[in-house]
C-alpha positions, 0 to 999 in steps of 0.5 A: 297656838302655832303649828305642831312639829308634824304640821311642819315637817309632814304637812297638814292632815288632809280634813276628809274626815265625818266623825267627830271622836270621844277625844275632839269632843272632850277637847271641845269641851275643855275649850269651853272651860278655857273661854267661859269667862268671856262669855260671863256678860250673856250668862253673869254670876253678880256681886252680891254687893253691888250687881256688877258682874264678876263671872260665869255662870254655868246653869245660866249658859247650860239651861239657856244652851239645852233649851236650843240645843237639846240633843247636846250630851251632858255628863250623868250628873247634868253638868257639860263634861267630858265624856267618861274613859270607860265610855270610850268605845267608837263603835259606839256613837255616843253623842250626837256630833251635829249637837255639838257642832250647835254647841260650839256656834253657840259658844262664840256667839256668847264670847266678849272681850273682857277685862278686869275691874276694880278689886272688891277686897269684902268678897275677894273677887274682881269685877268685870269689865267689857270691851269692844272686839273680837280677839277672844271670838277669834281665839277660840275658832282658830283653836276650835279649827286647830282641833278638826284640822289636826284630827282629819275633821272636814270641818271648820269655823268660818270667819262669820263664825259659823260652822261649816264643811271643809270641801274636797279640793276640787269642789272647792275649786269649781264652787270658787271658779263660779261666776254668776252670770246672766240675768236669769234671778231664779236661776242664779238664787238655784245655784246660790242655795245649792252652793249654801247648802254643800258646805253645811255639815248636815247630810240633810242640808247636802242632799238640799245642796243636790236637788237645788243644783238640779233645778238649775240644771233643768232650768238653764235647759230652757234658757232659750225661750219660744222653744221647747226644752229640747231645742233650747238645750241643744242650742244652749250646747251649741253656742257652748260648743263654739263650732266643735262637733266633738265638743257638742257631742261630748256635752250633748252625752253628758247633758243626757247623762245628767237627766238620767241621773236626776230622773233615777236617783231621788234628786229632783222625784221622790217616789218609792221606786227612785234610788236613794242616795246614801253616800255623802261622798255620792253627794259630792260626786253628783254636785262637782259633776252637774255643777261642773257643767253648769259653771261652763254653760252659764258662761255662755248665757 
């Protein structure tokens, strides 16, 4: 599907939003209904005459999905619905959004492309046959996407088909403009988990994100070996600074600023006094800010 009048005319909705609605899930839900054939070679209803497959069947793909996905909501009756109008309050959470997120990964993992057989006039239904490519896999993540984007939704499926965040723009831009450099392996398998971890959708996997970046923060502190953390920081700071005072004092201050954050906050030190962080945009502001710094200074490595 192309892009909607409002798309054209007004631009695209920024995708800021966390809460999946009573609307998107019921979309999501319909695109289900839309591909479930496609996904009849895992979960197949078979001819009776001939075990040749001739369509999906649903208590396979839903005992199969529940059993991976158990907090995914179905309707009253045991069957994947959409949600009931008159459960449509949003002050109210009624599904865990999560679950079907999970759903929707296990949707495309289950789509083939398909084509019709040969006809089986007795039963009145056409066989099944399956063909190498991704056109349908394609199709219902763009439309999957199509959904989150034109709902706000910071969310979206990827090209390894695989739900992730929609970053804001300028942690987009810094994690994009990273560089790996340096032949420091744990330092740089620090920053590749964090940076795996901010694009999850989970606040639990964010807060991952955080307390792996700050590892590395604390770790490239002590790049200079034979030195204690201290000096090897500040020489750190001073190749980084490239003979401007101003440019050192203002990295100096925020080095220490970054410490302080690590060592108040519940980043890097779980004990019960540390302040907890419970803002996702928090999150992102902590990251784009210490990640910011280390894609200048590992530059300098």
């Amino acid at each position: 599907m192309g892009e909607f009048f409002t798309d054209r005319e007004f631009g695209k909705k920024t995708q800021t939003g966390e809460q999946i609605t009573v609307p998107v899930f019921n979309g999501i839900v319909a695109l289900y209904d839309e591909y479930k054939t496609s996904m009849s070679k895992r979960f197949p209803e078979t001819c009776p005459d001939n075990g040749q497959v001739v369509g999906f069947n649903e208590t396979k793909f839903k005992d199969s999905m529940l059993a991976v996905v158990p907090d995914f909501t179905v309707s009253e009756y045991g069957h994947i619905a959409p949600l009931r109008k008159d459960a449509w309050d949003q002050s109210v959470m009624l599904f865990n959004q999560y679950a079907l997120l999970d759903f929707i990964e296990f949707c495309v993992e289950s789509i083939n492309d398909y084509a019709e057989g040969d006809y089986h006039s007795y039963f009145s239904h056409y066989h099944l046959r399956f063909i190498d490519g991704d056109s349908n896999k394609s199709a219902f993540k763009d439309k999957v996407n199509q959904i989150f984007q034109r709902n706000g939704i910071a969310f979206c499926m990827s090209a390894d088909w695989k739900i992730q965040r929609v970053l804001p723009t300028g942690l987009n831009q810094v994690i994009i403009n990273y560089c790996q450099q340096g032949n420091d392996t744990e330092l740089n398998s620090l920053i590749d988990q964090a940076i795996k971890n901010i694009v999850k959708p989970k606040p639990d996997d964010r807060q991952i994100a955080l307390e792996k970046l700050w590892d590395a923060f604390e770790r490239i502190k002590t790049y200079h070996l034979g030195v204690d953390k201290k000096t090897s920081a500040s020489q750190l700071i001073q190749t980084a600074a490239e003979g401007s005072s101003e440019i050192f004092d203002l990295l100096n201050d925020e080095m220490k600023e970054l410490t302080s954050i690590g060592n108040k906050f519940r980043i890097r030190h779980h004990e019960t006094d540390k302040i907890k962080i419970n803002g996702v945009k928090h999150i992102d502001y902590l990251f784009y800010r210490a990640m910011s710094v280390l894609s200048m200074l590992i530059k300098y490595l």
